[in-house]
VMD Tcl script that builds the backbone (N, CA, C; Angstrom):
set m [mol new atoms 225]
animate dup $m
set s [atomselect $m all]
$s set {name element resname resid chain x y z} {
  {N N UNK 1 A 10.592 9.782 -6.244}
  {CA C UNK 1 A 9.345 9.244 -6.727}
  {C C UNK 1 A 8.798 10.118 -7.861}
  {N N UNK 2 A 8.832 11.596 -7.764}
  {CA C UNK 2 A 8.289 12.109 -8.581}
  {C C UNK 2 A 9.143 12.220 -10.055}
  {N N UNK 3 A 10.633 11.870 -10.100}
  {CA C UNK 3 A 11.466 11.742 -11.136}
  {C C UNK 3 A 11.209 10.355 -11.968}
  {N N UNK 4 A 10.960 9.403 -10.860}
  {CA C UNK 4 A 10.306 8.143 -11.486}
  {C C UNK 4 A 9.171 8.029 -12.177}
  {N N UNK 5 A 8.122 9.106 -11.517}
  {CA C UNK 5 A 6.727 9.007 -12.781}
  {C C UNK 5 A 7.035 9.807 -13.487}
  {N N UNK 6 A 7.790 10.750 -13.825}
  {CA C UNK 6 A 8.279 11.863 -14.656}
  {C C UNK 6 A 8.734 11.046 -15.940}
  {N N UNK 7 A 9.952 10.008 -16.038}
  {CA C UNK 7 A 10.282 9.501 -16.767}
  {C C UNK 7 A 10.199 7.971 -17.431}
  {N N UNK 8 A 9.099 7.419 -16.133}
  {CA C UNK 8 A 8.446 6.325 -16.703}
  {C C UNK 8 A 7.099 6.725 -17.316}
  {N N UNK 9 A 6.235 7.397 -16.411}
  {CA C UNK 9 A 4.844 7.569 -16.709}
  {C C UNK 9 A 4.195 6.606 -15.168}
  {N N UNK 10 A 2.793 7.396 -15.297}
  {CA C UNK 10 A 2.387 7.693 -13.652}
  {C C UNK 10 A 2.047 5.106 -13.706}
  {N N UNK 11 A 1.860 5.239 -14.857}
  {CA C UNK 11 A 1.511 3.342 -14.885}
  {C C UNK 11 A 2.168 2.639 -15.033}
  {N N UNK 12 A 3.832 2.687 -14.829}
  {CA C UNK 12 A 4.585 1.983 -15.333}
  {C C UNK 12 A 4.877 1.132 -14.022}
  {N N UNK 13 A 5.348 -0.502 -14.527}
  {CA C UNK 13 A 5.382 -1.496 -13.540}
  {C C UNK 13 A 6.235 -0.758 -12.600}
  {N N UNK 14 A 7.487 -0.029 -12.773}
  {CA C UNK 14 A 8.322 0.006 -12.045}
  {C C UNK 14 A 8.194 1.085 -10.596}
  {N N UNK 15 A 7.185 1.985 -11.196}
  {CA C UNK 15 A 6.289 3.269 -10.404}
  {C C UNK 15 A 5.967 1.936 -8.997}
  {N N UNK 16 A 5.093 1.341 -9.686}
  {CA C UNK 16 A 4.483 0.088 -8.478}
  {C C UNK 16 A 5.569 -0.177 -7.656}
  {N N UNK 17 A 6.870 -0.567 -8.046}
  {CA C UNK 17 A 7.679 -1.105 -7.453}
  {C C UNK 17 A 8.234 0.283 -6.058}
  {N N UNK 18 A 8.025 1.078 -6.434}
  {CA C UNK 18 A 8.841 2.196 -6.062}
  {C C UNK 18 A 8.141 2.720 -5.085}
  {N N UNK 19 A 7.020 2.809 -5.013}
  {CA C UNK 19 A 5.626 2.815 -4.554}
  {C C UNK 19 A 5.444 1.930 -3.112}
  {N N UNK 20 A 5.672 0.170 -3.831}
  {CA C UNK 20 A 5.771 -0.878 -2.704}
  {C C UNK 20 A 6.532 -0.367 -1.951}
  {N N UNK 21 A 8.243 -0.097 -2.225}
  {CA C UNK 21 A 9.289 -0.051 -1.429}
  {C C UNK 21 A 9.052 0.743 -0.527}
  {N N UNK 22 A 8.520 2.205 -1.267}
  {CA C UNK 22 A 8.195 3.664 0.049}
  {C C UNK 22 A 6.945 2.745 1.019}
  {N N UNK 23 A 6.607 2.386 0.203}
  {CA C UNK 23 A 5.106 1.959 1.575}
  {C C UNK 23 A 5.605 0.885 2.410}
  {N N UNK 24 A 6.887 -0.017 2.033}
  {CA C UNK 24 A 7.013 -0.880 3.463}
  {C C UNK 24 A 8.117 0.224 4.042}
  {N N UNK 25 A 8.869 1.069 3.722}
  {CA C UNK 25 A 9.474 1.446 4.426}
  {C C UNK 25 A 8.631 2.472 5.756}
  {N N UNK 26 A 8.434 3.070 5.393}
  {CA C UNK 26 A 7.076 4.049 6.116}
  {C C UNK 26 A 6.210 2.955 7.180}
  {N N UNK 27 A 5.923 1.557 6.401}
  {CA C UNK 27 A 5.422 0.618 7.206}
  {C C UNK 27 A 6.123 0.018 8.431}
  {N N UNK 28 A 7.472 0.209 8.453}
  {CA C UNK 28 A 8.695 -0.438 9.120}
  {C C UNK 28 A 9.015 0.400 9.980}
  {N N UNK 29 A 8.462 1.756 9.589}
  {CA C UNK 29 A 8.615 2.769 10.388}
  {C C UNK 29 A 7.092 3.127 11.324}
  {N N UNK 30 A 6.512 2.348 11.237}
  {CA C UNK 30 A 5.226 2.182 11.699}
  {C C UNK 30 A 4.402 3.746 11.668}
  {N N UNK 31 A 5.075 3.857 10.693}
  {CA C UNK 31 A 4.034 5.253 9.592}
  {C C UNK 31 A 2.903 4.786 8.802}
  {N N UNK 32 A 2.058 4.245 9.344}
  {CA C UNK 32 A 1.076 3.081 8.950}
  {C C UNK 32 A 0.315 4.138 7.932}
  {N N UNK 33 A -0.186 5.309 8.668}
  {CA C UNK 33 A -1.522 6.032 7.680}
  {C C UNK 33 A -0.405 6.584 6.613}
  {N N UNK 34 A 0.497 6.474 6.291}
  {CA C UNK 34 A 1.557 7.531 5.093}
  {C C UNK 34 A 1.860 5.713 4.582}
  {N N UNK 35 A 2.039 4.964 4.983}
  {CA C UNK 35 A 2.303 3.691 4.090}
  {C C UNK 35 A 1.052 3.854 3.228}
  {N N UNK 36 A -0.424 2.914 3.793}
  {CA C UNK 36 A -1.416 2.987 3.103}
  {C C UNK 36 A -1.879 3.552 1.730}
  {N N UNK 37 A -1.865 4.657 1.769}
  {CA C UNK 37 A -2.195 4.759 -0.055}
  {C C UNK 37 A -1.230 4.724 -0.860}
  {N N UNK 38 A 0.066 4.681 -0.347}
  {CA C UNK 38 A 1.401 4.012 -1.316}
  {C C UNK 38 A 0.958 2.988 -1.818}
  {N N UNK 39 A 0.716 1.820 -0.542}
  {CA C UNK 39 A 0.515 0.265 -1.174}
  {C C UNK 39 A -0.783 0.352 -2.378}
  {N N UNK 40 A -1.814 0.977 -1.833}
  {CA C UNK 40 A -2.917 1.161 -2.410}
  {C C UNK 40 A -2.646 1.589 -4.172}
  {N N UNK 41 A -1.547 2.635 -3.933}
  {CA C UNK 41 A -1.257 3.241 -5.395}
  {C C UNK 41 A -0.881 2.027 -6.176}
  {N N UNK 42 A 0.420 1.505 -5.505}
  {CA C UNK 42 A 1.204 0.456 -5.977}
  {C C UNK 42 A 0.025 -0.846 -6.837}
  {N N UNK 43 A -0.845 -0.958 -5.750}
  {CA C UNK 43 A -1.456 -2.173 -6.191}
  {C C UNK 43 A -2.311 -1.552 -7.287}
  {N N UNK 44 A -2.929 -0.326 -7.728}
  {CA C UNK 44 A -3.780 0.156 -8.561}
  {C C UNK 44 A -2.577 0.311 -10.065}
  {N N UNK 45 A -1.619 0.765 -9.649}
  {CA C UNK 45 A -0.914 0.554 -11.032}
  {C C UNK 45 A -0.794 -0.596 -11.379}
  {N N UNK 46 A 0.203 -2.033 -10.539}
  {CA C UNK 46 A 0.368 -3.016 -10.652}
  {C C UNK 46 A -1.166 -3.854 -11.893}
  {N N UNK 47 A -1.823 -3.545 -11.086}
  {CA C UNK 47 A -2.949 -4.438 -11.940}
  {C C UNK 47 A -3.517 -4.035 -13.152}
  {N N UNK 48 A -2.884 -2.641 -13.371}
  {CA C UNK 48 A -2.860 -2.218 -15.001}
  {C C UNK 48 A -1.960 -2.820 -15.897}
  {N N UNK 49 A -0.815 -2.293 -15.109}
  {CA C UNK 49 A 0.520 -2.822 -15.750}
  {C C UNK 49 A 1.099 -3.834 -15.910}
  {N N UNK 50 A 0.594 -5.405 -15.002}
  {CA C UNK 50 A 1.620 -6.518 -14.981}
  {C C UNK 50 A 0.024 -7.517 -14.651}
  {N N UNK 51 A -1.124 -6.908 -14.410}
  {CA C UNK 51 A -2.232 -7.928 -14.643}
  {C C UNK 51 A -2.419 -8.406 -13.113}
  {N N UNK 52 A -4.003 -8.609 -12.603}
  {CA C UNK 52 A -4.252 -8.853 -11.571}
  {C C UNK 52 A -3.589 -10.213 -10.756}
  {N N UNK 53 A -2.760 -10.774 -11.340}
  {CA C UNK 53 A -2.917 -12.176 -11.068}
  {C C UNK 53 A -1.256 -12.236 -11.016}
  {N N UNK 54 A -0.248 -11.215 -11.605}
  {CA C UNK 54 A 0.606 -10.974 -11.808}
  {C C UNK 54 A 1.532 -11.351 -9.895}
  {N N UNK 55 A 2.682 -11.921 -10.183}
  {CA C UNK 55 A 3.382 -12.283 -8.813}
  {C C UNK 55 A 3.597 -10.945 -7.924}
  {N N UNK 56 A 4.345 -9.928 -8.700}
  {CA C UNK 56 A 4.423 -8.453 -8.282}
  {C C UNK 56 A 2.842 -7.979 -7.244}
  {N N UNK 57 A 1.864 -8.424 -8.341}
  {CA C UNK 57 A 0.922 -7.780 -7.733}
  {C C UNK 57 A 0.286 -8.525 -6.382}
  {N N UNK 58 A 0.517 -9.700 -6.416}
  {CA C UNK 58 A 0.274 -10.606 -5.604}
  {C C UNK 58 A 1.072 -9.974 -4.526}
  {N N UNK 59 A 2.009 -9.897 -4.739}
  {CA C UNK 59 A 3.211 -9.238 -3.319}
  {C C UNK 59 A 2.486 -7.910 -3.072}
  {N N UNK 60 A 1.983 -7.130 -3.221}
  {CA C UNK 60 A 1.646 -5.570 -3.184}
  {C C UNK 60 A 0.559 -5.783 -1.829}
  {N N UNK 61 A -0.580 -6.673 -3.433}
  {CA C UNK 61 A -1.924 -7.122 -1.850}
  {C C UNK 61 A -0.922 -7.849 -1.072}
  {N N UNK 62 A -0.632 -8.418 -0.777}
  {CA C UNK 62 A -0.328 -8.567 0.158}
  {C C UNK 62 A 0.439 -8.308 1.498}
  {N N UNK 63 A 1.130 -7.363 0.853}
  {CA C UNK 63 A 1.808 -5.952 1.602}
  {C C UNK 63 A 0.802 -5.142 2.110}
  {N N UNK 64 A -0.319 -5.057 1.211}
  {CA C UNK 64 A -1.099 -3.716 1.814}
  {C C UNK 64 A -1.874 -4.954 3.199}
  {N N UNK 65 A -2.205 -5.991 2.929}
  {CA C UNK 65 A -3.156 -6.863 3.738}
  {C C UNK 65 A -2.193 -6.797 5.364}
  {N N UNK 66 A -1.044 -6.906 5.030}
  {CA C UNK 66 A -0.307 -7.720 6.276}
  {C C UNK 66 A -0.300 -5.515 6.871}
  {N N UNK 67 A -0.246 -4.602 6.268}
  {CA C UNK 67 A -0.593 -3.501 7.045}
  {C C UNK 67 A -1.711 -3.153 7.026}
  {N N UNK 68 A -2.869 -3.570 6.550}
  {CA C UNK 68 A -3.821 -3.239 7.457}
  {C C UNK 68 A -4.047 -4.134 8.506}
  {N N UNK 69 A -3.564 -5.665 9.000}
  {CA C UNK 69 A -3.643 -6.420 10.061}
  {C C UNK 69 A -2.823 -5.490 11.153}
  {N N UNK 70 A -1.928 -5.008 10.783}
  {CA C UNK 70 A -0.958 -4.362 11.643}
  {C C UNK 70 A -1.978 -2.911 12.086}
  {N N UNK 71 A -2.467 -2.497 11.145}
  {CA C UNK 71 A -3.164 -0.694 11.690}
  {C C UNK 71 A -4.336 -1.796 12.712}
  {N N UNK 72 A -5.035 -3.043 12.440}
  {CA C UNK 72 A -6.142 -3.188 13.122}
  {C C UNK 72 A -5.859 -3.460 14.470}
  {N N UNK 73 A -4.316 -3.923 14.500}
  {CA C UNK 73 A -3.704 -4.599 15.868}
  {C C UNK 73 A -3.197 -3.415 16.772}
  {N N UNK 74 A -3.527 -2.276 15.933}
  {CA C UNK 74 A -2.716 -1.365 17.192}
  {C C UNK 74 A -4.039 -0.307 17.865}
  {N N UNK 75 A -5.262 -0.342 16.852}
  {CA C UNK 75 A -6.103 0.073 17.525}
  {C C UNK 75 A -6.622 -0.474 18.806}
}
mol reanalyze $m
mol bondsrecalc $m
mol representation Tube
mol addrep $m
């Protein structure tokens, strides 16, 4: 991750992407509080980089949405 913002730059679409992937994995691993500000990052670049409305970004929220249903279901 840190070679990826190194040579893209910390806003580049692909950071988001890289970002999503660590946060569902961590999510899959029901590492819920270490997913969370991944997705969070992901979706804060995404909507710089590819526009709020963008499909990518659409997938992100909605990655971060379907884990916070999951953190609310286990409290």
């Amino acid at each position: 991750m840190r070679l990826r913002k190194k040579l893209l730059g910390e806003s580049h679409h692909d950071v988001a992407l890289s970002l999503n992937n660590l946060a569902y994995f961590y999510g899959d691993q029901r590492r819920y509080k270490e997913a969370k500000p991944l997705y969070l990052q992901a979706l804060k670049v995404a909507k710089v980089a590819l526009g709020e409305n963008h499909p990518r970004t659409n997938l992100y929220r909605n990655n971060l949405q379907q884990l916070l249903e999951k953190m609310k279901n286990q409290e």
